[in-house]
N, C-alpha and C positions, 0 to 999 in steps of 0.2 A: 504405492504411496497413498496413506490415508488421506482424504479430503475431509475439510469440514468448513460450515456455512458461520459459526459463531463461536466465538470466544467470552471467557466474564472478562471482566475491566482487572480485574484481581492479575489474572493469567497476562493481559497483555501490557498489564503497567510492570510486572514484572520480566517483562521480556525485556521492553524499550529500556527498562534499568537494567538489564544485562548487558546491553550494548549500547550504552549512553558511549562509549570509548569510541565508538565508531563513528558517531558525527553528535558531540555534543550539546551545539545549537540546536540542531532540529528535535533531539530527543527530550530537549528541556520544553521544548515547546508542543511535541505529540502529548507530554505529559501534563501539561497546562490545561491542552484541548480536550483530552480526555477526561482529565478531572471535571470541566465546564457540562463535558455531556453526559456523564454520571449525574452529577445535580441535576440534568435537564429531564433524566427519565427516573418516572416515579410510580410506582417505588424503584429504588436503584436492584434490584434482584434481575429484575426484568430486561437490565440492558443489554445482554446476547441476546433478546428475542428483538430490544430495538434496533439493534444495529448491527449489518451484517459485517463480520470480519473474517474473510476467506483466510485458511491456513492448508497446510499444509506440515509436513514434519520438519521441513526445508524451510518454507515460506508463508510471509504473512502479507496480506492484501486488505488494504480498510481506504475508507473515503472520510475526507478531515474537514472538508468543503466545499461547496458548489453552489453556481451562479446559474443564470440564463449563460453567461459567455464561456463557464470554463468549469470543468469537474476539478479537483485538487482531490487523491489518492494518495497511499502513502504503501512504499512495498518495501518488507524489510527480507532479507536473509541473516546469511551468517556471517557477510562480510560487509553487507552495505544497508545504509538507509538512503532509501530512493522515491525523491518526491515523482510522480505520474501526473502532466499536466493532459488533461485531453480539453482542448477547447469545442465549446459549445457550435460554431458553426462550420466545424471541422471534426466531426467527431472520429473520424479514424487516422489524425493525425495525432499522434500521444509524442511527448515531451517526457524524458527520461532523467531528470536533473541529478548527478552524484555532487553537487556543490557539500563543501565541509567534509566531506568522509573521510577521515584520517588515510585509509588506502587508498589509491588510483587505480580504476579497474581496468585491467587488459581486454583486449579483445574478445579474452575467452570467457571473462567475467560477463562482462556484456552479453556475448550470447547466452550465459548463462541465467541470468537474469530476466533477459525475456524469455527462456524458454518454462522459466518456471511462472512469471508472468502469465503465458499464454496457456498454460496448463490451468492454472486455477480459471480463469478464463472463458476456456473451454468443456471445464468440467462443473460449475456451479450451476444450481436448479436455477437461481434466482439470481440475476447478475442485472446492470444497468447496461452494459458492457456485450451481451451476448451475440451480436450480430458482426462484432470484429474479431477477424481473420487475422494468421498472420497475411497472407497474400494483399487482403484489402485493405490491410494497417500502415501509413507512414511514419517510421521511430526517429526520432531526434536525441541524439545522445549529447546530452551538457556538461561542463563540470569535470569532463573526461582529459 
């Protein structure tokens, strides 16, 4: 499976428009965000180099916001969009939200999802993330 560290805005505004069916709210609103942080890098050519968006051929991994108390990441496949909460003074406790996703994910989905998760994860040069394991990670699954 190819990896890769960045994507253009082009590529992943068209992704989240391919699966706006999948969880409508959220996808009106990655595309909001995105739009905001296009304007905010200048020149806009440059925004794969400002902002990393782990993929995959499967899966796509980006971060939409972050505090001192809590990361907000954003993981899409092909069947779900799945916000990734990791709070700031817990940071290997992650929060798995499928709230709105027109599917209901099965158990199998779930695993499925972390494991593609844990792969980008595991496999990026440059990750915020790189020190958690599955072993050392507590997952909260919501929405489920």
């Amino acid at each position: 499976m190819q990896f890769k560290e960045h994507m253009s805005a082009t590529q992943l505004e068209n992704i989240i428009n391919d699966r706006k069916h999948l969880n409508p709210k959220r996808a009106e609103t990655l595309l909001r965000i995105l739009e905001e942080k296009v304007q905010d890098t200048t020149p806009s050519e440059n925004f794969e180099e400002a902002y990393y968006i782990f993929n995959t051929e499967e899966a796509i991994f980006y971060g939409v916001q972050g505090s001192i108390s809590s990361l907000t990441y954003v993981f899409l496949n092909k069947d779900f969009i799945v916000n990734v909460d990791i709070r700031g003074s817990r940071p290997y406790s992650v929060t798995l939200s499928f709230h709105d996703n027109i599917n209901k994910p099965t158990d199998e989905d779930q695993r499925e999802v972390v494991n593609q998760l844990f792969y980008i994860i595991e496999n990026a040069e440059v990750f915020l993330l790189e020190d958690m394991t599955r072993d050392n990670t507590t997952i909260e699954f919501v929405g489920v």
